[in-house]
N, CA, C and O atoms as CSV, one atom per row, in Angstrom:
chain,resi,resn,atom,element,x,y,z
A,1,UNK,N,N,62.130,-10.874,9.769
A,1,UNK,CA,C,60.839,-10.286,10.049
A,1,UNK,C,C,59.740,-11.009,9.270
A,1,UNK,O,O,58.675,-11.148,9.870
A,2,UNK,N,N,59.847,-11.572,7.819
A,2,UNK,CA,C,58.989,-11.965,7.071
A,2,UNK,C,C,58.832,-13.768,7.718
A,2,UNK,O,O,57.960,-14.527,7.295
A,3,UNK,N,N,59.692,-14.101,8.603
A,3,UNK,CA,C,59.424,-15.595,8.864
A,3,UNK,C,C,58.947,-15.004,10.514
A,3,UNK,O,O,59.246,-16.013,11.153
A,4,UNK,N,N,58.683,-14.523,11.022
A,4,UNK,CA,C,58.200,-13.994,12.144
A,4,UNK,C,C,56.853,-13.697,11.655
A,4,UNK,O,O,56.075,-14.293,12.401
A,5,UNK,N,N,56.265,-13.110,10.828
A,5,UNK,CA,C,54.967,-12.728,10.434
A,5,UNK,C,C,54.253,-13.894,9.995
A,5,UNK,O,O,53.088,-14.023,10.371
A,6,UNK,N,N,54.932,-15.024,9.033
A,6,UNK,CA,C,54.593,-15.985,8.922
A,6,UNK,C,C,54.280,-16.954,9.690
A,6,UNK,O,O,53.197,-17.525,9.565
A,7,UNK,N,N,55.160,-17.292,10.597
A,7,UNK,CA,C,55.040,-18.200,11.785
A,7,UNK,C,C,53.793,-18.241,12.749
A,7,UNK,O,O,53.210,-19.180,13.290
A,8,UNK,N,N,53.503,-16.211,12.773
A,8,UNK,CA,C,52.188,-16.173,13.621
A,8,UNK,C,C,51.012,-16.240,12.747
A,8,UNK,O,O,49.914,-16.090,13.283
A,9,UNK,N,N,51.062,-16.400,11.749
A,9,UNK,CA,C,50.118,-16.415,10.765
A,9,UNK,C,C,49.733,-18.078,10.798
A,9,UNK,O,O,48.752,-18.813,10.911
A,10,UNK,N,N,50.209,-18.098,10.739
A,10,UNK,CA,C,50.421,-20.224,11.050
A,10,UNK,C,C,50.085,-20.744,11.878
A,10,UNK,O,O,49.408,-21.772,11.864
A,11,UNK,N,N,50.615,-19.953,13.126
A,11,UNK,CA,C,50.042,-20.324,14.732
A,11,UNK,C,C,48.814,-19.923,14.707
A,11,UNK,O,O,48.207,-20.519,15.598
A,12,UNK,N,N,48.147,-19.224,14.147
A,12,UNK,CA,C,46.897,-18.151,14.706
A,12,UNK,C,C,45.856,-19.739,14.163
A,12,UNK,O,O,45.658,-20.204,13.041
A,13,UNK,N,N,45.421,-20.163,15.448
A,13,UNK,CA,C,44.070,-21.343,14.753
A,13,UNK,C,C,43.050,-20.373,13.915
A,13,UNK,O,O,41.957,-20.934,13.841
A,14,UNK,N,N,43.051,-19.387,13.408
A,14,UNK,CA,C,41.744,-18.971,12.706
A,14,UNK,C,C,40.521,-19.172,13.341
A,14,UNK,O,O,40.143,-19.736,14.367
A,15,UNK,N,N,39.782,-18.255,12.009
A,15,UNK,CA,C,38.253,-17.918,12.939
A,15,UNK,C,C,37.930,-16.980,13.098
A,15,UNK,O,O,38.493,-16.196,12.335
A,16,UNK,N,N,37.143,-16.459,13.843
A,16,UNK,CA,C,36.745,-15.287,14.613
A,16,UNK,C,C,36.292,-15.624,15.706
A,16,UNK,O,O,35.398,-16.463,15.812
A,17,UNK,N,N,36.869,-14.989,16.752
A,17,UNK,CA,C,36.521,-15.022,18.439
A,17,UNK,C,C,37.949,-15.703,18.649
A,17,UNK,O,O,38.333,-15.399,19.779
A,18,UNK,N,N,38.659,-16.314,18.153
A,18,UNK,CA,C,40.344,-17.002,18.567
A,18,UNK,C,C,39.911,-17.748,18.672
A,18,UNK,O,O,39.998,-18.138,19.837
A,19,UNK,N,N,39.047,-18.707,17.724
A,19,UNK,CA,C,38.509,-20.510,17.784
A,19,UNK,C,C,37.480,-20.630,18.773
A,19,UNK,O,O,37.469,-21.741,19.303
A,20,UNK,N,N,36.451,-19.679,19.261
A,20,UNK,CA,C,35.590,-19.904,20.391
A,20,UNK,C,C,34.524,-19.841,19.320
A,20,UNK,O,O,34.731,-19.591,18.132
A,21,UNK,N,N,32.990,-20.181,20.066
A,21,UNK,CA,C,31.651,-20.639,19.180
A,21,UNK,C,C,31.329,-19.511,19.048
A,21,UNK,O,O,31.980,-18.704,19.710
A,22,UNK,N,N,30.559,-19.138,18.434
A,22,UNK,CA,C,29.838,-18.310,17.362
A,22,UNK,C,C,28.724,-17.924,18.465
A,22,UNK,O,O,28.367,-18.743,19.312
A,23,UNK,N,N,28.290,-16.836,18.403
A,23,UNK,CA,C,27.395,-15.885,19.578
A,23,UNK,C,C,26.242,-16.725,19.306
A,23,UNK,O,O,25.960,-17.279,18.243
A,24,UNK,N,N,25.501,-16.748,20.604
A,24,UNK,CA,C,24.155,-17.765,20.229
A,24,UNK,C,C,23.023,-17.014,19.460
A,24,UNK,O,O,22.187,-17.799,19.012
A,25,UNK,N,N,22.814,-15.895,19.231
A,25,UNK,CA,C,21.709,-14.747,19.056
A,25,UNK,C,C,22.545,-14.856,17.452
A,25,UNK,O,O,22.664,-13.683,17.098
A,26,UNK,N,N,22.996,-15.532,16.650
A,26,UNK,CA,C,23.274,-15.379,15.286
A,26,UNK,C,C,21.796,-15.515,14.500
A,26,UNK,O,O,21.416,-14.533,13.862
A,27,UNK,N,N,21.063,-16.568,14.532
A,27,UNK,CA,C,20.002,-16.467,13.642
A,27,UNK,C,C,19.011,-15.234,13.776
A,27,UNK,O,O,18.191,-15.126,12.865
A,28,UNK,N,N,18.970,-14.031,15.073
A,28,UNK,CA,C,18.388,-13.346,14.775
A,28,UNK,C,C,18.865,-12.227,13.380
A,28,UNK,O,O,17.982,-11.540,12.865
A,29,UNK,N,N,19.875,-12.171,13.024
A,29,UNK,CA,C,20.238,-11.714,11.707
A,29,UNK,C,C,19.181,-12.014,10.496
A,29,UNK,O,O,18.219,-11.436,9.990
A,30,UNK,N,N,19.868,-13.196,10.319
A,30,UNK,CA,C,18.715,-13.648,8.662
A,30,UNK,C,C,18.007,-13.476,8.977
A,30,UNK,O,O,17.585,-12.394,8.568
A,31,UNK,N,N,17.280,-14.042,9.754
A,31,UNK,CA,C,15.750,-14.397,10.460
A,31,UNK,C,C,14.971,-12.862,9.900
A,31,UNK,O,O,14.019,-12.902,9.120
A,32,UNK,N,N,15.454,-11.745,10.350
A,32,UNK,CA,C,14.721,-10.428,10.737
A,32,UNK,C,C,15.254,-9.654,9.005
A,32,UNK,O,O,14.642,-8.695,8.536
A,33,UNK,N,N,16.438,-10.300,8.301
A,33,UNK,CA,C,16.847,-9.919,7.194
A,33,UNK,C,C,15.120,-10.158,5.907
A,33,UNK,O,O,14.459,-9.451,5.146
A,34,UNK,N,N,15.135,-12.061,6.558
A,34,UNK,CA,C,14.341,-12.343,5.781
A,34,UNK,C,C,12.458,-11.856,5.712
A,34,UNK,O,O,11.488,-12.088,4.991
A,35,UNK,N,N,12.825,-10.969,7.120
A,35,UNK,CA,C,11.167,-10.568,7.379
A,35,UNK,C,C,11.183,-9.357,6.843
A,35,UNK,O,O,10.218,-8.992,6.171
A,36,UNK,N,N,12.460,-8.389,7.082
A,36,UNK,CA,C,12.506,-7.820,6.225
A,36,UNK,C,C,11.956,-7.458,4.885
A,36,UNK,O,O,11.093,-6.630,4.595
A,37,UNK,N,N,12.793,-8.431,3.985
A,37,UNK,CA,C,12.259,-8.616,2.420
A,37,UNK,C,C,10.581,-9.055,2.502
A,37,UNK,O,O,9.914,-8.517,1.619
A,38,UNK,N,N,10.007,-9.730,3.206
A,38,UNK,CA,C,8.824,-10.334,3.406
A,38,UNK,C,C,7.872,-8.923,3.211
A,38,UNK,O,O,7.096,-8.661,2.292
A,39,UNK,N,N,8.148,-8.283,4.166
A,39,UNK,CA,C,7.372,-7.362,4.490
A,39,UNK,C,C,7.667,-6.434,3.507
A,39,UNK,O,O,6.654,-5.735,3.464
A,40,UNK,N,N,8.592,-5.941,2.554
A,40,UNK,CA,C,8.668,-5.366,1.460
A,40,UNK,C,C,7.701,-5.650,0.147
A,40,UNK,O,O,6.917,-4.837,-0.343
A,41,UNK,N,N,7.893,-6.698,-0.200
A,41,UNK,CA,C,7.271,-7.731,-1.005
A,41,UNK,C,C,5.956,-7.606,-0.459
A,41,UNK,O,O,5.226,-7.230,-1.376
A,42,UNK,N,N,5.480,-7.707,0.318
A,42,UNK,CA,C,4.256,-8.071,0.800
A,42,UNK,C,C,3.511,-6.475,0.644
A,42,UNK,O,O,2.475,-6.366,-0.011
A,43,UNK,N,N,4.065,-5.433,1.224
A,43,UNK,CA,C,3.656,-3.979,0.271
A,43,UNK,C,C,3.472,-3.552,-0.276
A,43,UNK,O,O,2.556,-2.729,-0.307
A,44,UNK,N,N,4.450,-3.905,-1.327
A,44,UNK,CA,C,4.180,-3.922,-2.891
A,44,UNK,C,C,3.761,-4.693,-3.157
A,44,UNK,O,O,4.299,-4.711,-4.264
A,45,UNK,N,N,3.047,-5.702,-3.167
A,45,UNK,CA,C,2.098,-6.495,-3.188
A,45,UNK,C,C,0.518,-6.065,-3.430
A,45,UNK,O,O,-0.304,-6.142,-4.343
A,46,UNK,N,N,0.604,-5.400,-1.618
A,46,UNK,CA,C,-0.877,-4.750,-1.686
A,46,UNK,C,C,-1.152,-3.335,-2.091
A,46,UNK,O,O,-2.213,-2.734,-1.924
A,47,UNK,N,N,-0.033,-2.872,-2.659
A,47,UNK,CA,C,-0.240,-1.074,-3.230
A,47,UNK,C,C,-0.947,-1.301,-4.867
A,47,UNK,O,O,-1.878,-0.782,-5.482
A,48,UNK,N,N,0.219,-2.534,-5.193
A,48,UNK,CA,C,-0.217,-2.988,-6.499
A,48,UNK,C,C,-1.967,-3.478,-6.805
A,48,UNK,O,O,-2.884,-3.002,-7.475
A,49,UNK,N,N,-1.786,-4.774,-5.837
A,49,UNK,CA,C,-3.466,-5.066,-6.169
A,49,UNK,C,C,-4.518,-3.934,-5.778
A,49,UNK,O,O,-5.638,-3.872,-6.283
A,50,UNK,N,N,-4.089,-3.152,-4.937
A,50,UNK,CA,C,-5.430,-1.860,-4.586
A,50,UNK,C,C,-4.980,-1.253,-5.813
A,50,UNK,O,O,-5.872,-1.531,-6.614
A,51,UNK,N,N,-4.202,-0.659,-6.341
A,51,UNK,CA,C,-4.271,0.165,-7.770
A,51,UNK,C,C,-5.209,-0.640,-8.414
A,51,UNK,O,O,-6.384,-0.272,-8.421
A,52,UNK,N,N,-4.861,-1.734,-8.987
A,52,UNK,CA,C,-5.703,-2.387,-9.810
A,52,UNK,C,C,-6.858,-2.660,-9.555
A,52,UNK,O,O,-7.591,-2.686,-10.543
A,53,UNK,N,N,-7.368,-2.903,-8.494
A,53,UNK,CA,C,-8.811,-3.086,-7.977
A,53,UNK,C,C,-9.205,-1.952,-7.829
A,53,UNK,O,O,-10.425,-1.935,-7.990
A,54,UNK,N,N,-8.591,-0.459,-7.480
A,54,UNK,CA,C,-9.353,0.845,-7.388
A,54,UNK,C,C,-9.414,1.107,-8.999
A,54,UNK,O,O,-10.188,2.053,-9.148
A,55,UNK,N,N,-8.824,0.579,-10.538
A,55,UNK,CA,C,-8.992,1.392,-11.742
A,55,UNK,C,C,-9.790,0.882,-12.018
A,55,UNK,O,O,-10.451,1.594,-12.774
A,56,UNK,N,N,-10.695,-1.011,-11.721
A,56,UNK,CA,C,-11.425,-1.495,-12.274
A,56,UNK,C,C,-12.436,-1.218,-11.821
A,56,UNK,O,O,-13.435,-1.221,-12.540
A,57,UNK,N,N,-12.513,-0.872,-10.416
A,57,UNK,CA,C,-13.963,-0.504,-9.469
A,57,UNK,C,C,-14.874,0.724,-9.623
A,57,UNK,O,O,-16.051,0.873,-9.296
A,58,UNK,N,N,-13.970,1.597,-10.234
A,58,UNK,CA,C,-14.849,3.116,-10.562
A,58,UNK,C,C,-13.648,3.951,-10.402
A,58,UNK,O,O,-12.515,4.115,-10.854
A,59,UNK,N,N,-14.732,4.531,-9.257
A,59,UNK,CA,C,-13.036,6.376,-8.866
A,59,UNK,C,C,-12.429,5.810,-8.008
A,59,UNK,O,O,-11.316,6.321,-7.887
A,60,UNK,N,N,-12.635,4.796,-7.170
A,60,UNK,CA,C,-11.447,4.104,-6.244
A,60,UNK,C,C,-11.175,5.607,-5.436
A,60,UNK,O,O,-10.004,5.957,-5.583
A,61,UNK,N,N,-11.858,6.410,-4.754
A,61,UNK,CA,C,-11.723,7.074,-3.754
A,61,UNK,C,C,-10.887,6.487,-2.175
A,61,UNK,O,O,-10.517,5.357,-1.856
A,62,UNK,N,N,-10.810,7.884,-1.396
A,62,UNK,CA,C,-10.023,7.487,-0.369
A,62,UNK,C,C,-10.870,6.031,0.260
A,62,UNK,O,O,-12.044,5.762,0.006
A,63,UNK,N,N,-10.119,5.366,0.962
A,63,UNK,CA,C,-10.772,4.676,2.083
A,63,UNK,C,C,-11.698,3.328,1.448
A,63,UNK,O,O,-12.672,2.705,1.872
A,64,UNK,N,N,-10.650,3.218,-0.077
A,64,UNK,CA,C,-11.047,2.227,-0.916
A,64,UNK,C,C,-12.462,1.566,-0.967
A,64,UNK,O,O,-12.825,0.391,-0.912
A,65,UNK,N,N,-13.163,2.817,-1.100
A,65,UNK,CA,C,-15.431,2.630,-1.271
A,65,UNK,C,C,-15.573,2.348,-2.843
A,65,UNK,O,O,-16.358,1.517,-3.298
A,66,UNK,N,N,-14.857,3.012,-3.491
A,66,UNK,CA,C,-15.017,3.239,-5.074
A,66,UNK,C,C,-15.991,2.155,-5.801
A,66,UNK,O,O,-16.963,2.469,-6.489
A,67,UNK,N,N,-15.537,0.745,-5.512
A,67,UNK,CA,C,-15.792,-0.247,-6.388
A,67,UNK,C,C,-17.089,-0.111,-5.387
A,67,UNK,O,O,-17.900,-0.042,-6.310
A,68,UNK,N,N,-17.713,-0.040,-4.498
A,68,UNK,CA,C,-18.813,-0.246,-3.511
A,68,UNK,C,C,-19.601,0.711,-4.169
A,68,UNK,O,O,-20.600,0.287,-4.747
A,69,UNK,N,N,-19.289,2.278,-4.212
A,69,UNK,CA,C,-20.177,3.079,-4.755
A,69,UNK,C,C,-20.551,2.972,-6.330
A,69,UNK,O,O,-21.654,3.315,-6.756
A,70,UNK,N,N,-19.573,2.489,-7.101
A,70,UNK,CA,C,-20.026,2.033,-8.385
A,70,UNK,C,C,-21.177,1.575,-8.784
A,70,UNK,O,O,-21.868,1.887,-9.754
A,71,UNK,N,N,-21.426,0.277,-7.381
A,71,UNK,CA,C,-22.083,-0.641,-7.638
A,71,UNK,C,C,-23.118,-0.228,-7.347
A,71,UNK,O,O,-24.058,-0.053,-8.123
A,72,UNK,N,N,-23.098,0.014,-6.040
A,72,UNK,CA,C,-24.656,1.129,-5.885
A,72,UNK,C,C,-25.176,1.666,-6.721
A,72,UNK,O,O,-26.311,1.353,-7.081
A,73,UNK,N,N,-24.429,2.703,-7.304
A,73,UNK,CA,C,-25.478,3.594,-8.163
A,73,UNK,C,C,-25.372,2.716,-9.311
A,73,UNK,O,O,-25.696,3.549,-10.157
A,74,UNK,N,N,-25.215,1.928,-9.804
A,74,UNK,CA,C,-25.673,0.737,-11.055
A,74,UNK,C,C,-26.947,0.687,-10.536
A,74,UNK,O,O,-27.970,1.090,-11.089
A,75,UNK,N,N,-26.839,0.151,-9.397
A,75,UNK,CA,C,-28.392,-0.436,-9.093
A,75,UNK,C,C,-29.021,0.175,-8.374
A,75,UNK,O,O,-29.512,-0.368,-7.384
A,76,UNK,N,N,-29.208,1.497,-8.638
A,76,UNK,CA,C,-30.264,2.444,-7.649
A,76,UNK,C,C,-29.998,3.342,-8.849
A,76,UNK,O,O,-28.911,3.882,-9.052
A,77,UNK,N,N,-31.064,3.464,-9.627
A,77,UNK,CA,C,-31.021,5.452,-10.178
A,77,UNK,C,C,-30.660,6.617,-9.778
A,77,UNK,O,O,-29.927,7.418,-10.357
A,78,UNK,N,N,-31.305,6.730,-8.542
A,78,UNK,CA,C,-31.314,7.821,-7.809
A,78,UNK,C,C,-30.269,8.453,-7.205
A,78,UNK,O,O,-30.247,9.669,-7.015
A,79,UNK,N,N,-29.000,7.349,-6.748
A,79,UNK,CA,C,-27.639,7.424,-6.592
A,79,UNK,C,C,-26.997,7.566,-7.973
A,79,UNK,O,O,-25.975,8.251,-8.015
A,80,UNK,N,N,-27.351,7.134,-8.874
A,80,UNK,CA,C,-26.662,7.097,-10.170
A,80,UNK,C,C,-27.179,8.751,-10.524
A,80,UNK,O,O,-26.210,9.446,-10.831
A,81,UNK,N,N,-28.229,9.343,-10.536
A,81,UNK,CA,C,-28.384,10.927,-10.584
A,81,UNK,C,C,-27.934,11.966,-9.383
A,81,UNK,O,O,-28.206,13.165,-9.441
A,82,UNK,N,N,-27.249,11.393,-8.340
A,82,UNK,CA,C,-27.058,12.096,-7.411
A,82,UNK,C,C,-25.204,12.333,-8.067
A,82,UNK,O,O,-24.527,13.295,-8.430
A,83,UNK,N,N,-24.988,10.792,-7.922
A,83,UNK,CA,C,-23.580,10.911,-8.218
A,83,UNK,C,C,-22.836,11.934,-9.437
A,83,UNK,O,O,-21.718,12.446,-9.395
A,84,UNK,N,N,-23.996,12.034,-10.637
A,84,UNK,CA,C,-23.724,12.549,-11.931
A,84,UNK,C,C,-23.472,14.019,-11.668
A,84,UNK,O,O,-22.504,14.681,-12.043
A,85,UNK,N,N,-24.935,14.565,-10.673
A,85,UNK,CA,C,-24.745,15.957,-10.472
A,85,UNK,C,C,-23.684,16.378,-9.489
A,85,UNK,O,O,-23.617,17.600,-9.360
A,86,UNK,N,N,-22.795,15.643,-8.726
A,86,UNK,CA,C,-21.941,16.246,-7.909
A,86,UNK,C,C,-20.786,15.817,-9.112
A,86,UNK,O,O,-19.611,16.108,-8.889
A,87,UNK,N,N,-21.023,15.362,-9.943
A,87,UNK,CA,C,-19.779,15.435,-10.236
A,87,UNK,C,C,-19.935,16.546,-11.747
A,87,UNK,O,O,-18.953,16.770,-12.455
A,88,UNK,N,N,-20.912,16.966,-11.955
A,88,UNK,CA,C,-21.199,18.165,-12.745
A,88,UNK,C,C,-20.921,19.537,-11.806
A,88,UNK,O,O,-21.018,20.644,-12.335
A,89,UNK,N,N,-20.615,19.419,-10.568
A,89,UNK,CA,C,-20.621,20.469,-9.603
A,89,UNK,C,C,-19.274,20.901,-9.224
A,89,UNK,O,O,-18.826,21.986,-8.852
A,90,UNK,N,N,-18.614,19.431,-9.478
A,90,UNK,CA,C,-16.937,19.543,-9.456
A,90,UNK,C,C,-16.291,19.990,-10.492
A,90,UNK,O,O,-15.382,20.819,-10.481
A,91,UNK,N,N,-16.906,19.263,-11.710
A,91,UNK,CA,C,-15.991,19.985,-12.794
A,91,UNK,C,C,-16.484,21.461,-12.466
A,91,UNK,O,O,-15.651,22.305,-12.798
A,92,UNK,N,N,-17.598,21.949,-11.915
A,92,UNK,CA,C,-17.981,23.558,-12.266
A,92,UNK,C,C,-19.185,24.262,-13.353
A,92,UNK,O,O,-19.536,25.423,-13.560
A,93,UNK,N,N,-19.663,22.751,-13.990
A,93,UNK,CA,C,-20.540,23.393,-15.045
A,93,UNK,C,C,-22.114,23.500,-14.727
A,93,UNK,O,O,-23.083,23.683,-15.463
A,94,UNK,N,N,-21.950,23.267,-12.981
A,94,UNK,CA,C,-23.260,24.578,-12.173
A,94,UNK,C,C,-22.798,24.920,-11.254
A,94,UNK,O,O,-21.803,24.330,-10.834
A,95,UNK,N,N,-23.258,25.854,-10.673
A,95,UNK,CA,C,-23.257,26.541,-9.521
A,95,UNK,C,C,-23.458,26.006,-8.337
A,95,UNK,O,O,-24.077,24.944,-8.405
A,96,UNK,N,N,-23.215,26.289,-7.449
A,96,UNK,CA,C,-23.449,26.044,-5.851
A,96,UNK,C,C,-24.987,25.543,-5.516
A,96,UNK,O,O,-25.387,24.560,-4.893
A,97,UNK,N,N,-25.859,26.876,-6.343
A,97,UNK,CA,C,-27.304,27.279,-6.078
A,97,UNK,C,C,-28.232,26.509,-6.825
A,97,UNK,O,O,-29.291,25.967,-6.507
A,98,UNK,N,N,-27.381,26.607,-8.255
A,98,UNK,CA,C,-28.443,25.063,-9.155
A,98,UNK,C,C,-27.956,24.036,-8.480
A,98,UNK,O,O,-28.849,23.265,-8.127
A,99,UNK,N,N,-26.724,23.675,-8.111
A,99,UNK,CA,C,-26.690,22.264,-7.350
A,99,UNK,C,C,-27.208,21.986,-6.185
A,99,UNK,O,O,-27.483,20.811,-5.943
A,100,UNK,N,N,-27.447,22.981,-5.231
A,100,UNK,CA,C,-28.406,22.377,-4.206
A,100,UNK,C,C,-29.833,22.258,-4.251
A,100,UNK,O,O,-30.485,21.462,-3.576
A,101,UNK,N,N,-30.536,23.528,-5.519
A,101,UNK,CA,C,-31.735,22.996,-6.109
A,101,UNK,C,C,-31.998,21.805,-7.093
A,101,UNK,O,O,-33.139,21.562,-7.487
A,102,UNK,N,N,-31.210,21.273,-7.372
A,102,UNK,CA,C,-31.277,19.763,-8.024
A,102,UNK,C,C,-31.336,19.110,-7.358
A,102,UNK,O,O,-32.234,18.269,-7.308
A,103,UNK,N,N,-30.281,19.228,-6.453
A,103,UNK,CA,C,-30.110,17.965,-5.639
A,103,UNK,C,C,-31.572,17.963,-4.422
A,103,UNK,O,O,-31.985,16.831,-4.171
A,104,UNK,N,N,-32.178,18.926,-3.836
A,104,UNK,CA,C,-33.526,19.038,-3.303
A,104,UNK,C,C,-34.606,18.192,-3.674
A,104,UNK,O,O,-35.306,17.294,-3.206
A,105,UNK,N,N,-34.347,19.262,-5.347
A,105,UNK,CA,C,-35.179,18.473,-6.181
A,105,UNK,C,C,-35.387,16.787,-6.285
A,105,UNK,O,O,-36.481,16.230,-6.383
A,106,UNK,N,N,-34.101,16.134,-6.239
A,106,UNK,CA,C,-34.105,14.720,-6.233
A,106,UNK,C,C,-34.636,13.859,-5.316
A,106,UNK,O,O,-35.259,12.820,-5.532
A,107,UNK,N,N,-34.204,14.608,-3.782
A,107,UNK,CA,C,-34.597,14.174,-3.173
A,107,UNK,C,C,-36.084,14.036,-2.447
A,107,UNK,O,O,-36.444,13.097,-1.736
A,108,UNK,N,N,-36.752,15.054,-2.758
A,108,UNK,CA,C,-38.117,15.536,-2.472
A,108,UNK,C,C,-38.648,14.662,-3.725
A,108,UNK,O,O,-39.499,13.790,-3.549
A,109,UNK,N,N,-38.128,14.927,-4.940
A,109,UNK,CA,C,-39.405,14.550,-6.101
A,109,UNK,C,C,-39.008,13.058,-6.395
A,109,UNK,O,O,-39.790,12.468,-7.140
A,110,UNK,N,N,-37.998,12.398,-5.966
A,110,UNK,CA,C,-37.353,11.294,-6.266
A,110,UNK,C,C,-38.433,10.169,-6.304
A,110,UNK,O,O,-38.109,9.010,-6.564
């Protein structure tokens, strides 16, 4: 039995397919392996640089404006006092009623 197992082991030309060519559609494997990783890499890529460009830009709000509105109110006052009081309105340390009379105020007396 053990020279019977051997013999076909011997005969068998090896391979896969019983010595026939290799499926033609093989490179779509790597190919889509390697776009794969591409496109991983390339994600983390851009999650990374928007973190970093939204901590240096200001509040880096949704819809990545942050570094845009920064800049604005640098160079406009009036945005730079608009921005201050809504964000005195968020933490809570006025009211609804002083904040829309300020903000009136700004805009009328601005």
């Amino acid at each position: 039995m053990v020279t019977t197992l051997a013999t076909q082991i011997t005969a068998h030309p090896g391979g896969w397919n019983d010595g026939g060519d290799p499926p033609a559609f093989w490179p779509v494997f790597p190919i889509t392996f390697g776009l794969f990783w591409l496109a991983v890499l390339g994600t983390a890529f851009y999650l990374i640089r928007r973190r970093m460009t939204a901590g240096a830009g200001g509040t880096g709000g949704a819809g990545g404006t942050g570094g845009a509105t920064a800049a604005t109110a640098a160079a406009d006052p009036m945005v730079k006092a608009q921005s201050i009081l809504a964000e005195r309105f968020a933490r809570g340390e006025i009211d609804e009623d002083e904040y829309l009379m300020r903000m009136s105020a700004l805009r009328n007396g601005g």
